[in-house]
N, C-alpha and C positions, 0 to 999 in steps of 0.2 A: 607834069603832075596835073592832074585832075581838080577841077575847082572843091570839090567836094573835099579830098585830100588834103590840097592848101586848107581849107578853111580847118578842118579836125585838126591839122598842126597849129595853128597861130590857137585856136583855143585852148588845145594842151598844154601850150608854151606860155598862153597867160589867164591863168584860174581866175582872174579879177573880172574877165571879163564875158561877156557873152554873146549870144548870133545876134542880135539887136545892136550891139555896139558896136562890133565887127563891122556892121552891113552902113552903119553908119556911118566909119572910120573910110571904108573902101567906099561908098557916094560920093565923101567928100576929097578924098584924094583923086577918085575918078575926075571930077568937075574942074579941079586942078591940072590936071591931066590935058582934059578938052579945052583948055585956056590956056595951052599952051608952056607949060611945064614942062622941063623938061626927063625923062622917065630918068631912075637910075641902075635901070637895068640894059645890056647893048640887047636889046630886042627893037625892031624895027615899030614903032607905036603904030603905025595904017595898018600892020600884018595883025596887029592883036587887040578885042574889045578895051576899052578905057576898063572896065572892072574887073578884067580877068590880070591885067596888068598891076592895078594897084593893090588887086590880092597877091599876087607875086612878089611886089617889093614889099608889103607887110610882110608876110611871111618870111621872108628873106634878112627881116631887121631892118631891111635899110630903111624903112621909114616907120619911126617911134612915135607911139601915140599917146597923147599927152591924155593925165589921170589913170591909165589902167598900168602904170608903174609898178614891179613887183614890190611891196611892202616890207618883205620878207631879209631885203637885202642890205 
């Protein structure tokens, strides 16, 4: 999927939040990432940028981001 894709999904998926917080969720799981974290996706981390990665596992859920919890539920 295309970055631009992932990113339209994770924001359709949580109304609370927006491209600022996004960008700022996926910095800091990238930086995590380059510090040796380990991904939780089987994609090889050298083959794919740290940000395009951790837009991947947001989007995917696997990694929740604390405050833009849906209210609603």
């Amino acid at each position: 999927m295309k970055v631009e894709e992932l990113t339209a999904k994770v924001l359709d998926e949580n109304p609370n939040m927006d491209r600022y917080q996004l960008a700022l969720a996926v910095a800091k799981r990238s930086d995590e990432l380059l510090n040796g974290a380990t991904s939780k996706l089987n994609i090889d981390p050298k083959s794919i940028k740290a940000a395009d990665l951790a837009l991947m596992e947001i989007a995917q859920g696997l990694i929740k981001i604390k405050g833009f919890a849906d209210l609603e539920k």
